[in-house]
ZAMARGU-4260 file (C-alpha; in steps of 0.2 Angstrom, whole numbers, plus 5000, padded with zeros to 4 digits):
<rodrens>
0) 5035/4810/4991 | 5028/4826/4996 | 5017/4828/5012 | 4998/4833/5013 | 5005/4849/5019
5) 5018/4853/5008 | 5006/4849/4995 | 4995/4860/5000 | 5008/4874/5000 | 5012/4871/4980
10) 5012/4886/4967 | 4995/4884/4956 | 4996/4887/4937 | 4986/4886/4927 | 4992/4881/4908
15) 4979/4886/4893 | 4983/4878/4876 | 4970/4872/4861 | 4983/4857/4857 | 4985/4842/4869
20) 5002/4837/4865 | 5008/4855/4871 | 4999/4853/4887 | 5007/4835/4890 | 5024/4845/4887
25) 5021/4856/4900 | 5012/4845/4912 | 5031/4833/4911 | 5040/4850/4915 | 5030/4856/4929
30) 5020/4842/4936 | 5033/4837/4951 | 5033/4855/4958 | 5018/4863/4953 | 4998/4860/4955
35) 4991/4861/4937 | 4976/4866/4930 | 4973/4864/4913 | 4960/4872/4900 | 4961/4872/4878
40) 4949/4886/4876 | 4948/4902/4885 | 4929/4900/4889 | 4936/4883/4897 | 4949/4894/4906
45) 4936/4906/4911 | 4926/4894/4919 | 4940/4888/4931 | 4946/4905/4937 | 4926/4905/4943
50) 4930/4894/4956 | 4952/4893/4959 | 4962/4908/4956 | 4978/4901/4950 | 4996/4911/4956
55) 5001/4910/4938 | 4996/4908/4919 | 5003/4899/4905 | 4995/4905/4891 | 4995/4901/4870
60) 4993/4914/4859 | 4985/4904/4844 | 4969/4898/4848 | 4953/4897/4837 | 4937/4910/4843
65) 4947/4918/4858 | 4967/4921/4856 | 4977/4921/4869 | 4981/4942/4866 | 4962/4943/4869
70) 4961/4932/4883 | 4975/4940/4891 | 4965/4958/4889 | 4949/4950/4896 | 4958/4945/4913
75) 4969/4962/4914 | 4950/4969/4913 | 4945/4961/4928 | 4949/4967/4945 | 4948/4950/4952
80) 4959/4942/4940 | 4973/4958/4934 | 4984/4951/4947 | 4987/4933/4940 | 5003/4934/4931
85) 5003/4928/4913 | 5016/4923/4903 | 5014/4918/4884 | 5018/4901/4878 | 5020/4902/4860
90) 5030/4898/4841 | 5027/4916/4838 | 5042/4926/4837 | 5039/4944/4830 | 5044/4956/4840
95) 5028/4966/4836 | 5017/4953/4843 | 5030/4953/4857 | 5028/4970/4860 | 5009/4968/4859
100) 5008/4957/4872 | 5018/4964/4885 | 5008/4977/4881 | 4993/4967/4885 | 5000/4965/4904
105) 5009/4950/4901 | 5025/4948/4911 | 5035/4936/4899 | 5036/4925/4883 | 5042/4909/4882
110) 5043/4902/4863 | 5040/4882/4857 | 5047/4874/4856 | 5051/4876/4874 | 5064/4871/4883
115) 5063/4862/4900 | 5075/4873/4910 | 5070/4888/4903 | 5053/4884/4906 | 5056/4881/4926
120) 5067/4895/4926 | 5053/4909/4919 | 5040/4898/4932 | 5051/4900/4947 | 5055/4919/4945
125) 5038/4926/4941 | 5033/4914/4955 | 5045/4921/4966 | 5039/4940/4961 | 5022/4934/4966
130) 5025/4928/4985 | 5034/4946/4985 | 5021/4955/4982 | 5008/4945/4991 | 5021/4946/5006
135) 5021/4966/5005 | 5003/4966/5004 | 5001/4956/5018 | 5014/4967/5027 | 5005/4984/5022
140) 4989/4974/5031 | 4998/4971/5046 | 5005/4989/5045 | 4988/4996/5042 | 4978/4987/5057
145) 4994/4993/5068 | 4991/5011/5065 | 4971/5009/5068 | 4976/5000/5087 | 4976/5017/5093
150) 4963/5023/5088 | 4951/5012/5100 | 4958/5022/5114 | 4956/5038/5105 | 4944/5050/5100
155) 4950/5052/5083 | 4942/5041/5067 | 4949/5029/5055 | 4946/5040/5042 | 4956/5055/5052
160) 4971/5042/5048 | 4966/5038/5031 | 4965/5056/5025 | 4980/5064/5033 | 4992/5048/5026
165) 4982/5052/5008 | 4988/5071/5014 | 5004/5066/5018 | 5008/5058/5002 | 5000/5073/4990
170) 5012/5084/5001 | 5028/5071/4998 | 5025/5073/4979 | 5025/5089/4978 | 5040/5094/4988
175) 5049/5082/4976 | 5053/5065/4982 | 5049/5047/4971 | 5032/5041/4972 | 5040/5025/4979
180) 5044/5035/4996 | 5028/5045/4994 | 5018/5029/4994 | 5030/5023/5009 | 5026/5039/5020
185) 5007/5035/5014 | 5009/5018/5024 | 5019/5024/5038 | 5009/5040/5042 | 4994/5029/5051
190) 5005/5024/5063 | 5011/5041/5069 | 4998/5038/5086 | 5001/5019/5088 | 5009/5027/5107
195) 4994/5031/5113 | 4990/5012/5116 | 5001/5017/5132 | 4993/5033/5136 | 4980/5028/5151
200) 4962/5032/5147 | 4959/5044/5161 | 4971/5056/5152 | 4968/5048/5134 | 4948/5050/5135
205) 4949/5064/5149 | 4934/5077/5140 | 4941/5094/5147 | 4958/5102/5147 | 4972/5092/5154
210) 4983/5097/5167 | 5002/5100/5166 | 5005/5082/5174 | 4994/5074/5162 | 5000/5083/5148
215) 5018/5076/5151 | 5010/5057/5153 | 5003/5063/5135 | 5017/5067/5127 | 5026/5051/5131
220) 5015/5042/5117 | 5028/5048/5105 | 5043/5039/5113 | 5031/5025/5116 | 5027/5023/5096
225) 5044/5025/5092 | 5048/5012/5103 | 5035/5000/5100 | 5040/5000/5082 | 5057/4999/5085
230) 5073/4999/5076 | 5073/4986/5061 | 5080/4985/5043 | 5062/4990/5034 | 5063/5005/5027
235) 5045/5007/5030 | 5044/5004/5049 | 5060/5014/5051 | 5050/5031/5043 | 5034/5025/5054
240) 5046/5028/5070 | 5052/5043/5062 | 5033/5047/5060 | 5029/5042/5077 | 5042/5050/5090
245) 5045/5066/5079 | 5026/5073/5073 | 5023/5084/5086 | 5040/5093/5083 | 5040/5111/5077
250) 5052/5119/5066 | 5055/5132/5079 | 5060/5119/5090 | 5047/5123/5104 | 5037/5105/5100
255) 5042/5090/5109 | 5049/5076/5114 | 5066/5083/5111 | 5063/5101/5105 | 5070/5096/5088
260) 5072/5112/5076 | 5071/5117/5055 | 5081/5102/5046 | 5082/5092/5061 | 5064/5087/5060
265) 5064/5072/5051 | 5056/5076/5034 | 5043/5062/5036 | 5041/5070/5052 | 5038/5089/5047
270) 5025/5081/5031 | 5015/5071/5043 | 5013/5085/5057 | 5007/5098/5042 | 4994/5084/5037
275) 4988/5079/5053 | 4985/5096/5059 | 4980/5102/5044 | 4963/5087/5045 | 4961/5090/5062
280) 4957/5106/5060 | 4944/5104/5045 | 4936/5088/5054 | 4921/5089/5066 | 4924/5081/5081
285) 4910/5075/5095 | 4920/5088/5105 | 4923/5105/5093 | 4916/5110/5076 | 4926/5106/5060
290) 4936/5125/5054 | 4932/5131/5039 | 4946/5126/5027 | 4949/5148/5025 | 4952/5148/5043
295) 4961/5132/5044 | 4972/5139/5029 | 4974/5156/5038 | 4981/5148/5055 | 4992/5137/5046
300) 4999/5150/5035 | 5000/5161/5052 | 5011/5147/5058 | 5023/5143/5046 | 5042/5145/5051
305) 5036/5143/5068 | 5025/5128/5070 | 5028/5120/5053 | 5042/5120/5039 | 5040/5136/5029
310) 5043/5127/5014 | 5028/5114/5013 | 5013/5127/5019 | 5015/5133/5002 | 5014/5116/4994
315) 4999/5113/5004 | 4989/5128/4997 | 4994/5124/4979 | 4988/5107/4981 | 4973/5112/4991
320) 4961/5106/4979 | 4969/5088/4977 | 4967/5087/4996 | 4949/5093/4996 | 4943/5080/4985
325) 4952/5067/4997 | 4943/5072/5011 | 4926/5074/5001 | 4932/5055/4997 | 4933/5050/5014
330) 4922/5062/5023 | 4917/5057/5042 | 4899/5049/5045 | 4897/5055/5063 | 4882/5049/5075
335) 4868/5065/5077
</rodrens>
């Protein structure tokens, strides 16, 4: 017998079917592994997804006032509800009406009459797919509230982060790598000042210029972020480290911590440095005035093949109106 706990922890679904008999089918197939819910209409379907979000839905085609194809469009219209997975449960076997509802947003078909195994099988892999994404999402949050820990001992905003990771994956795109690793740079980039958590807040918050002794006590956040994220086997926190220890390289090997030079600069590392400069410049700050974006543009352009990689200035310019409207997006609110 299952625990209150255990219980707790079961998979909902919620099964939508206009005829009795097929939901005592599927109630005999599920009912030992499963918390069901169970609706013959989709207004009687609506109503519970009010109040219980289920992790997946069973769902019949044939149904008098609403089918199942328009139900299915209703719930992929919703941005609450798109996320539920929905697999169609029906005696329909065209492929056109297949195609159709795939089409729809549906992730499967399973045909009546239905078969037992395949049922659980079909149940247990979308489930599976589910806990993965919610796992990655829930891992992107962690990821995202690690890179804003250094920003409470810094003088830089949340939004500095969130526009030069935006930055940093335009740039990726456009020098030619997948959007997979684009949107990976996009999620390692905030974390590229997580070191400064170690920096002390004498030198950190220190208003004037900083001496050659403090400078050296900054620098040492980069090797601190690397090392507080660490070697591991995520490909995610692996380029965040890259991100972390390697930003304030330069491509002719005059940056620090270990004077790194052209190729040798991660490519993570070179993207993130152009993006993070390239916002810091064009942002006001309660210490300086924001650039102009021309001036911003000028010095970058000045630098290039010395301070950054000659070959992304130019990507940078070309896609100058992408990142305008990203930082129009999330401009900064600062206090008068």
């Amino acid at each position: 017998m299952l625990n209150e706990h255990s219980a707790h922890a079961l998979s909902r679904i919620l099964i939508v079917d206009d005829e009795p008999l097929n939901l005592r089918v599927l109630k005999q197939i599920l009912q030992d592994s499963y918390k069901l819910m169970f609706a013959t209409s989709a207004q009687q379907a609506f109503e519970l997804l009010q109040h219980d979000k289920p992790d997946l839905i069973l769902l019949d085609v044939m149904m008098p006032d609403i089918t199942g194809f328009e139900l299915c469009a209703n719930l992929k219209a919703r941005s609450d509800l798109a996320d539920i997975p929905v697999i169609f449960v029906t005696a329909l076997k065209d492929e056109i009406d297949e195609s159709n509802g795939l089409e729809l947003g549906a992730v499967d078909y399973i045909t009546k009459p239905v078969s037992p195994a395949i049922v659980r099988a079909r149940v247990k892999t979308h489930l599976s797919l589910v806990k993965v994404d919610e796992l990655k999402r829930t891992r992107l949050q962690v990821v995202e509230q690690l890179g804003r820990a250094a920003e409470y001992k810094d003088n830089e905003t949340g939004l500095h982060v969130k526009r030069m990771s935006h930055y940093a994956q335009i740039l990726a795109l456009a020098a030619g790598y997948s959007t997979e690793w684009a949107e990976e740079l996009l999620h390692a980039a905030p974390m590229h000042d997580i070191g400064k958590i170690g920096t002390p807040d004498h030198i950190l918050l220190k208003p004037g210029k900083l001496t050659e002794d403090e400078m050296v006590i900054m620098r040492q956040h980069t090797c601190i972020g690397a090392d507080i994220l660490g070697e591991c086997d995520s490909s995610l926190m692996a380029t965040a480290s890259q991100v972390a220890r390697w930003h304030h390289e330069k491509w002719d090997g005059s940056g620090y911590p270990d004077g790194l030079a052209g190729a040798e600069i991660p490519i993570a590392a070179r993207i993130v440095a152009l993006a993070d400069v390239f916002d810091a410049l064009t942002s006001e700050r309660p210490y300086k005035q924001a650039w102009t974006v021309d001036a911003a543009l000028a010095f970058i352009t000045s630098q290039s093949g010395k301070h950054f990689d000659p070959q992304l200035v130019p990507l940078l310019i070309d896609n100058l109106p992408k990142l305008l409207a990203i930082k129009a997006k999330w401009a900064d609110r600062l206090n008068p």
